[in-house]
C-alpha positions as CSV (number, residue, x, y, z in Angstrom):
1,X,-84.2,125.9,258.3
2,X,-82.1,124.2,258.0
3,X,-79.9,125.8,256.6
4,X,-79.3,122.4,255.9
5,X,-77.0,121.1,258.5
6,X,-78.0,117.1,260.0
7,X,-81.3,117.0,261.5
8,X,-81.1,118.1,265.2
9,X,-83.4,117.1,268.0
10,X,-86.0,119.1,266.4
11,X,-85.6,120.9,263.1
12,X,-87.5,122.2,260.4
13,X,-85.5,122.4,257.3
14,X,-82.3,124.2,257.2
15,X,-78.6,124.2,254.9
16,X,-76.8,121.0,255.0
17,X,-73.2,121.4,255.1
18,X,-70.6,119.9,252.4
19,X,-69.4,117.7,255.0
20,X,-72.0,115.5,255.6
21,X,-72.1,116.3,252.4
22,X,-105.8,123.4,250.9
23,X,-104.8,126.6,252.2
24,X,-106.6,128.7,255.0
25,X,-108.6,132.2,253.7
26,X,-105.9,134.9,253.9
27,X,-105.3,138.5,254.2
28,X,-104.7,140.8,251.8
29,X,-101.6,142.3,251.6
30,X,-100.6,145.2,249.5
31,X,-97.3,145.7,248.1
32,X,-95.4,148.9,247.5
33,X,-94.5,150.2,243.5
34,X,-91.1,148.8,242.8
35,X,-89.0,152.0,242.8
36,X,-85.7,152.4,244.8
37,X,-85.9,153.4,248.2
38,X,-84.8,156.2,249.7
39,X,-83.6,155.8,253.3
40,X,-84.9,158.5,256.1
41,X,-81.5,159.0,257.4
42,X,-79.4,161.6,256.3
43,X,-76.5,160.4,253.4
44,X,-73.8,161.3,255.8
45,X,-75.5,159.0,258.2
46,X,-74.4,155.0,256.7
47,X,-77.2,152.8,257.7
48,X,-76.9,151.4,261.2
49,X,-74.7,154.1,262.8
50,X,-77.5,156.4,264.3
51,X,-79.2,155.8,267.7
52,X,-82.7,156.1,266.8
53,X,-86.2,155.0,269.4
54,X,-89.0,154.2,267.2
55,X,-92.2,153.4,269.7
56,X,-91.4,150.5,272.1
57,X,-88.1,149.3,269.8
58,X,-84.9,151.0,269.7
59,X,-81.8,150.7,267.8
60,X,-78.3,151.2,268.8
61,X,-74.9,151.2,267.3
62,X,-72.3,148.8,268.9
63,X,-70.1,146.1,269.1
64,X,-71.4,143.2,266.5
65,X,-72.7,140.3,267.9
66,X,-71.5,137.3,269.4
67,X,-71.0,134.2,267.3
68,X,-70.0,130.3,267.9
69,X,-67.9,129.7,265.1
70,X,-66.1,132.6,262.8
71,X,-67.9,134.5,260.6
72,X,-65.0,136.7,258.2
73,X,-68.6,138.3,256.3
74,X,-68.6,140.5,259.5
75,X,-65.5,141.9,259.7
76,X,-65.8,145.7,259.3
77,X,-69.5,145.3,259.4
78,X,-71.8,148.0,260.8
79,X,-73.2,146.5,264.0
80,X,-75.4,147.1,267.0
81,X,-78.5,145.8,269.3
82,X,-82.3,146.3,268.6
83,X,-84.5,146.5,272.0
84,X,-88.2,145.5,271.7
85,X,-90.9,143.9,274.1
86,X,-90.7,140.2,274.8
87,X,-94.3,140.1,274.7
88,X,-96.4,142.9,273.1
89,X,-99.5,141.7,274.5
90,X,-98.0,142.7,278.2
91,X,-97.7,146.5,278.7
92,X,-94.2,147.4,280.7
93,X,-93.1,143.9,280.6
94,X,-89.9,142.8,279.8
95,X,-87.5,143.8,276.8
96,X,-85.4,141.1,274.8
97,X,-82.0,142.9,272.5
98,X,-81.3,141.4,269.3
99,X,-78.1,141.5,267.5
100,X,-77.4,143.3,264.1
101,X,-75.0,143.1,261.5
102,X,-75.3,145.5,258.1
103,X,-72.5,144.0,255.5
104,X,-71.9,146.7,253.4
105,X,-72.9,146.4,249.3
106,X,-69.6,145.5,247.5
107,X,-69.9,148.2,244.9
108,X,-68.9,151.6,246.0
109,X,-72.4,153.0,244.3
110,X,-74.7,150.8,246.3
111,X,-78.8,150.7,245.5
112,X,-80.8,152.6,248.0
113,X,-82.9,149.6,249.3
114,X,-81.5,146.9,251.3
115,X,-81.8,143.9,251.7
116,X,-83.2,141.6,255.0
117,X,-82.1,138.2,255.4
118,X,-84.4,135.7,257.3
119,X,-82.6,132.8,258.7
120,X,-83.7,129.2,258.6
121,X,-84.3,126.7,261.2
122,X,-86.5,127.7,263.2
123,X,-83.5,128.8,265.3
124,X,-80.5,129.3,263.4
125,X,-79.3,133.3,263.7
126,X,-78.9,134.9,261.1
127,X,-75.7,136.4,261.9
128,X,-74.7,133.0,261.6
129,X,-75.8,133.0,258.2
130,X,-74.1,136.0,256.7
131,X,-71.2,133.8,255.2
132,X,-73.4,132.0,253.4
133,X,-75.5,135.0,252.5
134,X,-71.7,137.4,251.2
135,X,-70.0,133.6,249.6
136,X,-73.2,133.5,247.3
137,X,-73.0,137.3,246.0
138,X,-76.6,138.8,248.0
139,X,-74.6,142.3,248.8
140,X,-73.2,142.5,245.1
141,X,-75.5,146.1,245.1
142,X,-77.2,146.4,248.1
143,X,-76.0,146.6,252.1
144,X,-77.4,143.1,253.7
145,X,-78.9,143.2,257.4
146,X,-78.3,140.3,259.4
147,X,-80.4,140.7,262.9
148,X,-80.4,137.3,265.3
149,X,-84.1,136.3,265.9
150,X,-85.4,136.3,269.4
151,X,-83.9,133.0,271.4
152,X,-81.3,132.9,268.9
153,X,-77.3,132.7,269.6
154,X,-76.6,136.4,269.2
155,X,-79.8,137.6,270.9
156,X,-80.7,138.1,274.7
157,X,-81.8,136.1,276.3
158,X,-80.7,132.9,274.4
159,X,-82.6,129.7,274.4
160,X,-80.5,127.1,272.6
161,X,-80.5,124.0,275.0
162,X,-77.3,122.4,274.3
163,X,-78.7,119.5,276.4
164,X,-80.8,118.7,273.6
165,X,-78.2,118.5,271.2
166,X,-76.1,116.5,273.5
167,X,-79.1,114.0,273.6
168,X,-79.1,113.7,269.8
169,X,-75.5,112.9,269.9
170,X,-76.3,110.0,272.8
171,X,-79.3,109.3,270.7
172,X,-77.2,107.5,267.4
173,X,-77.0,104.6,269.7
174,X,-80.4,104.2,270.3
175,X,-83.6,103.2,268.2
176,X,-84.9,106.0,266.2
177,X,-88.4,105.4,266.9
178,X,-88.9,103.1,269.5
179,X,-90.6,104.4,272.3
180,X,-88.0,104.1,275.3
181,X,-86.2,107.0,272.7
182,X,-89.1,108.8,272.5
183,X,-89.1,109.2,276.0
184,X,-85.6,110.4,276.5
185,X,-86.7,112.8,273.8
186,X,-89.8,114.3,276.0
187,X,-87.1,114.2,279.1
188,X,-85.0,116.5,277.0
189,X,-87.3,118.8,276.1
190,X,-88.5,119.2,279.7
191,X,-85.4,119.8,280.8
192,X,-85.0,122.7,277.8
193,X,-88.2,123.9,278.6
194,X,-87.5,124.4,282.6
195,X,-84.0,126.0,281.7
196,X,-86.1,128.5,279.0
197,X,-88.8,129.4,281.2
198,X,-86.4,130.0,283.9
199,X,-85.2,133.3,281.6
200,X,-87.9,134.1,279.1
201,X,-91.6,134.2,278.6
202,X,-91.8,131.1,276.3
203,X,-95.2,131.4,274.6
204,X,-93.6,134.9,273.1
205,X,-91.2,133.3,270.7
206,X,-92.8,132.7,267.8
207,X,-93.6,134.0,263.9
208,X,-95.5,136.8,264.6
209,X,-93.3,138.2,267.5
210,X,-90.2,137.9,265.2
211,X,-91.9,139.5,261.9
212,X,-93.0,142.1,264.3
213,X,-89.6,142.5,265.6
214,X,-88.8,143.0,261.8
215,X,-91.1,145.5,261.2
216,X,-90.0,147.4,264.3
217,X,-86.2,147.3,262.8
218,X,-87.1,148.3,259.6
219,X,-88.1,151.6,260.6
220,X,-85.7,151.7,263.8
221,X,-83.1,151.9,261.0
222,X,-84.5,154.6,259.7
223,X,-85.4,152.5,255.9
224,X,-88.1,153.5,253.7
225,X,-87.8,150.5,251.7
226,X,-86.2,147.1,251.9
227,X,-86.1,143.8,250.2
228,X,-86.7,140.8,252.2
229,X,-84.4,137.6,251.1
230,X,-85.1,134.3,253.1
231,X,-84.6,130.1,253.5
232,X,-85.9,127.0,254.5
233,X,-88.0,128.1,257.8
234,X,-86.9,131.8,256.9
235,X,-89.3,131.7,253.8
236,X,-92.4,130.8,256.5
237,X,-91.6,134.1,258.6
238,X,-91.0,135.7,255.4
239,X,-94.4,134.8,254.0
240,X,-96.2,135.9,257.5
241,X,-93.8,139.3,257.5
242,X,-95.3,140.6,254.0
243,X,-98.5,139.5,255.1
244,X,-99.1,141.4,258.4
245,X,-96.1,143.8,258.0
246,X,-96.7,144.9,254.1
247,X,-95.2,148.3,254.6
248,X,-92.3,148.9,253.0
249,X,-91.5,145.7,251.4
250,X,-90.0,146.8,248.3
251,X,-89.9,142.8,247.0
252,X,-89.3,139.4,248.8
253,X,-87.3,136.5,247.6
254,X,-87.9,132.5,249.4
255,X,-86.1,129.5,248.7
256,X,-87.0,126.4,250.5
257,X,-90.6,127.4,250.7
258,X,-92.5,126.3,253.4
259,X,-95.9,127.8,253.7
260,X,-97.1,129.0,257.0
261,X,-100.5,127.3,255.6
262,X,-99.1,124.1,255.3
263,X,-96.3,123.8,257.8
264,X,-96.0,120.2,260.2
265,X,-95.1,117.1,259.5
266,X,-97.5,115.9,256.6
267,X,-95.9,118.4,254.3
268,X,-92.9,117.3,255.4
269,X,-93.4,113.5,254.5
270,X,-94.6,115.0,250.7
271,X,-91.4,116.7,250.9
272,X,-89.5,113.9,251.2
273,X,-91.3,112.1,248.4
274,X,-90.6,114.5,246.0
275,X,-86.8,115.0,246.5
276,X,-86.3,111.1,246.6
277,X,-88.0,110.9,243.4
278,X,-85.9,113.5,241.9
279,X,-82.9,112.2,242.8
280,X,-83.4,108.5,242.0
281,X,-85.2,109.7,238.7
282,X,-82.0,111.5,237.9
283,X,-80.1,108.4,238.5
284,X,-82.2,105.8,236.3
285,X,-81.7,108.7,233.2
286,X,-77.8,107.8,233.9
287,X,-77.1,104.6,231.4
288,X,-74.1,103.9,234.2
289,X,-76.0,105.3,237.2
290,X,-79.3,102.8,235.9
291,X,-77.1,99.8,235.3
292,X,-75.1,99.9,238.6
293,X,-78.2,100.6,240.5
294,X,-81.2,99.8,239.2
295,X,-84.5,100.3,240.3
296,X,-83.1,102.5,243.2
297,X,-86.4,104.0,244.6
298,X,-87.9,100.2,245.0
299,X,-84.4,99.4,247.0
300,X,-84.4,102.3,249.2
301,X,-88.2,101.3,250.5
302,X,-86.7,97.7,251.2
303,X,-84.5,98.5,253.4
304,X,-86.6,101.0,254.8
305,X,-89.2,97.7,255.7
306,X,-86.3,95.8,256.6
307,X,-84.1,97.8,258.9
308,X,-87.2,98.9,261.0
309,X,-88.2,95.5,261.5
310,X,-84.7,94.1,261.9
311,X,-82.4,97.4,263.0
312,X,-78.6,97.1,262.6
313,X,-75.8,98.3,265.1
314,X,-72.4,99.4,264.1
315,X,-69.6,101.5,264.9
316,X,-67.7,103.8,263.1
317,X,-64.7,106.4,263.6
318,X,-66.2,109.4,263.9
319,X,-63.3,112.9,264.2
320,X,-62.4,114.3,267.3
321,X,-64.6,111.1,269.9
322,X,-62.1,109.6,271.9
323,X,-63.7,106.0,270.7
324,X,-65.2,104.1,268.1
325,X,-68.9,105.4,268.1
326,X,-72.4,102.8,268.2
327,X,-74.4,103.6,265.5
328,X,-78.0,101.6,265.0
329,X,-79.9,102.3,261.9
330,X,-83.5,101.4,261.5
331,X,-86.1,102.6,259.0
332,X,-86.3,105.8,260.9
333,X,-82.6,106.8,260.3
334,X,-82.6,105.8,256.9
335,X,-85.2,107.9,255.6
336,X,-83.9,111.1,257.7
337,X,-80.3,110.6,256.3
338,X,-81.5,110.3,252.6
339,X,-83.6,113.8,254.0
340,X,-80.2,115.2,254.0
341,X,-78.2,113.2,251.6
342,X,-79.3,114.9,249.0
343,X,-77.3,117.7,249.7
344,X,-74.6,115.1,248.8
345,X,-76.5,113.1,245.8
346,X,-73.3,111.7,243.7
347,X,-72.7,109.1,246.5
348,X,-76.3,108.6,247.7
349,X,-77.1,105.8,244.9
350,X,-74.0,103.7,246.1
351,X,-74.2,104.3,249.5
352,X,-77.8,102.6,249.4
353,X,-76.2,99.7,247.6
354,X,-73.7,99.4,250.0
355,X,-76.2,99.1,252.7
356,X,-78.1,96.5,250.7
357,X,-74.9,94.4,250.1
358,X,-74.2,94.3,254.2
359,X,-72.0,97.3,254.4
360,X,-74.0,100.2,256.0
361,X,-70.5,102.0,257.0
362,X,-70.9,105.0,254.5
363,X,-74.6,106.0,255.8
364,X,-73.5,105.2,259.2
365,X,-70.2,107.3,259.3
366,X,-72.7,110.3,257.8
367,X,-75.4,109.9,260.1
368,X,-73.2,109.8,263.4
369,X,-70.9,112.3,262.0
370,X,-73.2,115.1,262.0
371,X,-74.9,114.4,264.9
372,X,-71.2,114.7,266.6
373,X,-70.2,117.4,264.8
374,X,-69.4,120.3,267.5
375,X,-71.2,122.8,264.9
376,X,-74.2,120.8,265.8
377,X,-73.6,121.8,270.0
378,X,-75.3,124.9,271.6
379,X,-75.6,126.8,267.8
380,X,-79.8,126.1,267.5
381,X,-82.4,128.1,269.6
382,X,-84.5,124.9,270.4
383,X,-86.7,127.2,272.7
384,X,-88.0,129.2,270.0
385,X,-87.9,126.0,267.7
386,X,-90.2,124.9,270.1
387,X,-92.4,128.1,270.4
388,X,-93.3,127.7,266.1
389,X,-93.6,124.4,266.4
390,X,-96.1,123.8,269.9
391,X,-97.9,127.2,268.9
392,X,-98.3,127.7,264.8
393,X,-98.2,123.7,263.8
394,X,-98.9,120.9,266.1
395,X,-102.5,122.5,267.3
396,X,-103.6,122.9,263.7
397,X,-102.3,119.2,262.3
398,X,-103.2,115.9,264.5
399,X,-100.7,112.8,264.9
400,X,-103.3,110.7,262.8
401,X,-103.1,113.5,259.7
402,X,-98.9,113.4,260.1
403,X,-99.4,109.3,259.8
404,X,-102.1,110.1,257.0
405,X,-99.7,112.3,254.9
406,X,-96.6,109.6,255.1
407,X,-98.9,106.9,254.1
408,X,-99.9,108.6,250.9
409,X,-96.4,109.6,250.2
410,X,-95.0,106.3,251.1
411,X,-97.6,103.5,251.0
412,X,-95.4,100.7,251.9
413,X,-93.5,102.1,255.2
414,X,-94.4,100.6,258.6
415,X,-96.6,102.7,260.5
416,X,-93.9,103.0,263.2
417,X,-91.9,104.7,260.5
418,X,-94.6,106.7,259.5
419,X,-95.3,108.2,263.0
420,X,-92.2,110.4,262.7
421,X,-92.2,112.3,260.2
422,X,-88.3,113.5,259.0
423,X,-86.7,115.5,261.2
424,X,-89.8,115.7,263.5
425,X,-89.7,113.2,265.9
426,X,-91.9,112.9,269.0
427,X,-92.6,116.5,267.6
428,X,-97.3,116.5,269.4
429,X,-95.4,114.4,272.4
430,X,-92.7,117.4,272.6
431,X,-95.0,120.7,272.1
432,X,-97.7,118.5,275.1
433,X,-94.4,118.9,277.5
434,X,-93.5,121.9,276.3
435,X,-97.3,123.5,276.7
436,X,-97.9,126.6,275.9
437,X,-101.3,127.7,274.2
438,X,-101.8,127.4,270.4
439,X,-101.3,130.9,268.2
440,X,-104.2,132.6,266.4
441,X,-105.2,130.4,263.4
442,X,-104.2,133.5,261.4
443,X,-101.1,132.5,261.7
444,X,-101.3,130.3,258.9
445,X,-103.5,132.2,256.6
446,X,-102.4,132.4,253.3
447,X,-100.2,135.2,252.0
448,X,-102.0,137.6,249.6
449,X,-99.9,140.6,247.9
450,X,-99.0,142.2,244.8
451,X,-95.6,142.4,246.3
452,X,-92.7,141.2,243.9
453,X,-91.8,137.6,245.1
454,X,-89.2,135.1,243.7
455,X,-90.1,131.7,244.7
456,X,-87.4,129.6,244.3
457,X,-87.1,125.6,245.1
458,X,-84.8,122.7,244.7
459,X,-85.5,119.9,242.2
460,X,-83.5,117.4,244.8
461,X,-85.1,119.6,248.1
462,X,-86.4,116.7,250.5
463,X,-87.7,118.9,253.0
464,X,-89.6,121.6,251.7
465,X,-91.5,120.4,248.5
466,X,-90.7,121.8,245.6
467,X,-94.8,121.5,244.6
468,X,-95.1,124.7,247.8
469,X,-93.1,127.1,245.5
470,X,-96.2,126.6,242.7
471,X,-99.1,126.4,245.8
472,X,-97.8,130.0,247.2
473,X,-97.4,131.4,244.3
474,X,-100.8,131.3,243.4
475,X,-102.0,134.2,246.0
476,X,-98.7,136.5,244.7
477,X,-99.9,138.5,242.0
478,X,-96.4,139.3,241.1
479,X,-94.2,136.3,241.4
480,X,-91.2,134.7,239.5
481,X,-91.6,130.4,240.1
482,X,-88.5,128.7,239.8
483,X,-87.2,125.0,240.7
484,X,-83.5,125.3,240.0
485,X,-82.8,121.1,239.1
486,X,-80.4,118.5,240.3
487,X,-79.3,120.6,243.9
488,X,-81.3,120.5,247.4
489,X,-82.7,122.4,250.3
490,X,-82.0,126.2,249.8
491,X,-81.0,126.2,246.2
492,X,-78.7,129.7,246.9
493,X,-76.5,127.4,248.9
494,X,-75.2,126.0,246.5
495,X,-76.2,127.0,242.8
496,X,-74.2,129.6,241.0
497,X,-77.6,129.9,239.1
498,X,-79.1,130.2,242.1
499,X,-77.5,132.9,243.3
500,X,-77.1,134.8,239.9
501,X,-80.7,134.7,239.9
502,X,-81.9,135.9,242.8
503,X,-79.4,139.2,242.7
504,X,-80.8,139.7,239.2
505,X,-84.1,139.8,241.1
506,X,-83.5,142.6,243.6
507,X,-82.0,144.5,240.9
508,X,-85.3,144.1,238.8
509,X,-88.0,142.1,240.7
510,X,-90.6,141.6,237.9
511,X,-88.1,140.2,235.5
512,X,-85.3,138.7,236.4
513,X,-82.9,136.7,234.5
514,X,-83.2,133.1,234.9
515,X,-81.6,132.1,231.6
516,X,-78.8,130.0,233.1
517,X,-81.4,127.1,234.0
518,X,-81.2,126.3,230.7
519,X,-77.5,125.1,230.9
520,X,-77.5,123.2,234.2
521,X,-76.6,119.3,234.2
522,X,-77.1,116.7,236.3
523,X,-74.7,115.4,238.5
524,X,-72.3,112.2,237.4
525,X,-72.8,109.9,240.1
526,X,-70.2,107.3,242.0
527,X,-70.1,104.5,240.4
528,X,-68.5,101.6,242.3
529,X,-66.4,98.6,240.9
């Protein structure tokens, strides 16, 4: 999800931080009447302080969970652990606890109805998330729920596999895609795999377990009602939650859509194609941005072609590594930093004409500098990364249809280019070592439901396409569509709009007020000497 921070040994898409600055028949699922909820616990009760067993999950009050970096959106909140089954297929087998976190609303009259919040990744926790979640206004009226997802940090047993990020770190001295890297990659992975299985039964972390594990919270917390907010990866389980878990799902809000239909790597490759466009597109509409840099898009693709066939190595300072750092950027690299980039478009345009005049410092101190970053060490649950990826996408999409999607995205990149699709890598070599047996197809049916939905997208989003937000929306009755223009992956992040938006939306879910699109302007973009 994915959020999106730099592409990690294997993630979907997630937030990027400021520093680096035909769809399967579906179930029907029917929504709720939008009234507010009313929750089962008594008003003297405050959500999340009562002990309460609910079939084979139960909820208790307690310290709040664990996190790797601060999180200040916590302080004073309402915590505690959920217990559920690992797997639900295996009567008496073992239990897995899952940290919660329920900020309270910041009005002292709070709406009845809460809201959920579905991490990105797959992998991030969501506990982790919660600054993001209070910085951009989600408990202006409602209490927000914050629960890890199984594997994740704050959850028991964790399956994060620092080794793997540790590889990626190793890894910016190395060919992207050649296939000595590849098989460091599968090494990793095997090693992550061993260390999982060692503690958890692997082919139970997945989508359905964890929107199962939501339902089970839901009414371990005693709610009637709730609202269901969530990004990048997030909107996938979100889109499988109000499918198989309609009850109680007073609305549900995406951004960064990626459809459980679609999800693997050829999406992924449209994805990128759309958020390039945008964002060179933006560019050329610039006078100065078109005269400094013309014809950007044909540019980029050059040195695409060129680097893969003729890599570079350099070596840049990167904070806090005792020594100047090898960096090697081929083709591969190139199109998974502009993936990310867009988080930081003003400088994207001249960073590309750096690297076509000789200088490829800018791209290279970016690329290495998030891959080093020690927010990008032991934060990502690569063992249930690994469980959505080997189980719900890479036994429903073959390596040939991944190459077959980049090629009619990108006609002129190299095939070895096109094997990888961004921020996939190895992904059918990975899921064969990390074997476990493919979920139900039903998995990706399409979402059908009457259920309130705002689907939101990115005009500059190069890893979920800003075209799923339209494809979804056609099997939700009642959905809002909007592309907030000229930011990337998970608009909320970092659009005021954004954010005004989607709180106007859990306070009235079949009209809410999206008239500050109207004033948004593009970004002015660096313009070197």
């Amino acid at each position: 999800m994915m959020s999106i921070r730099p592409p990690h040994h294997r993630r979907a898409p997630r937030r990027f931080p400021a520093a680096l600055a035909g769809a399967t028949a579906g179930v029907l699922a029917v929504g709720l009447a939008v009234t507010p909820a009313r929750a089962e616990s008594s008003p003297a009760a405050p959500l999340g302080t009562v002990a309460r067993t609910v079939g084979d999950a139960r909820f208790v009050p307690g310290t709040c969970p664990r996190t790797a970096d601060p999180v200040p959106a916590i302080d004073g909140a309402r915590c505690g652990t959920l217990t559920v089954p690992e797997n639900r297929s295996r009567h008496r087998g073992r239990k897995i606890t899952l940290g919660v976190a329920i900020v309270s609303a910041a009005t002292s009259r709070p709406a009845r109805d809460p809201i959920v919040w579905f991490a990105g990744g797959p992998g991030d926790d969501a506990v982790a998330e919660a600054q993001l979640a209070i910085d951009g206004g989600l408990n202006r009226d409602r209490d927000v729920i914050f629960m890890s997802q199984r594997g994740t940090y704050s959850a028991d047993p964790v399956l994060t596999c620092p080794n793997i990020d540790e590889f990626n770190a190793r890894a910016v001295g190395l060919v992207y895609g050649a296939r000595s890297t590849g098989r460091l990659h599968v090494q990793a992975t095997r090693v992550c795999r061993e260390r999982s299985a060692s503690r958890a039964d692997i082919s139970a972390y997945d989508s359905p377990e964890s929107a199962t594990d939501y339902a089970d919270l839901r009414v371990a917390l005693g709610i009637k009602q709730w609202n269901v907010f969530g990004i990048s990866y997030g909107t996938d389980l979100a889109l499988q939650y109000m499918r198989d878990h309609p009850r109680g799902i007073r609305s549900v809000g995406i951004d960064g859509v990626l459809p459980p239909s679609l999800a693997g790597g050829a999406v992924t490759w449209s994805a990128a194609r759309q958020g390039f466009d945008s964002l060179f597109k933006t560019c050329a509409e610039q006078p100065a941005c078109n005269r400094r840099y013309p014809r950007l898009s044909d540019t980029f693709e050059r040195l695409v072609r060129q680097l893969e066939a003729r890599p570079i190595t350099t070596t840049v300072t990167v904070p806090g590594q005792p020594a100047p750092v090898k960096v090697v950027l081929d083709g591969g690299v190139l199109v998974n930093w502009l993936t990310s980039a867009t988080h930081v478009a003003p400088g994207v345009p001249r960073s590309i004409d750096e690297l076509a005049h000789g200088n490829p410092q800018r791209i290279a101190e970016q690329w290495a500098g998030g891959k080093l970053s020690p927010q990008a060490i032991g934060r990502i649950a690569h063992g249930l990364a690994y469980g959505v990826f080997c189980r719900e996408w890479t036994p429903f999409e073959s390596e040939a249809d991944v190459i077959r999607g980049g090629r009619r995205a990108f006609p002129t990149f190299p095939r070895s280019v096109l094997a990888n699709a961004p921020q996939l890598p190895f992904l059918h070599a990975d899921c064969r070592a990390w074997d476990v047996p493919p979920a139900s197809p039903s998995a990706r049916n399409v979402t059908r439901s009457n259920i309130p939905t705002l689907v939101m997208s990115a005009g500059f989003d190069a890893q979920t396409a800003p075209s799923n937000g339209p494809y979804v929306a056609r099997t939700l009755s009642r959905s809002t569509v909007v592309t907030v223009p000229y930011v990337a992956h998970v608009a909320f992040a970092e659009s005021p709009c954004a954010q005004s938006i989607t709180t106007s939306f859990f306070n009235r879910p079949t009209a809410p007020n999206t008239r500050c699109l109207a004033g948004l302007q593009p970004p002015t973009f660096e313009i070197a000497p």
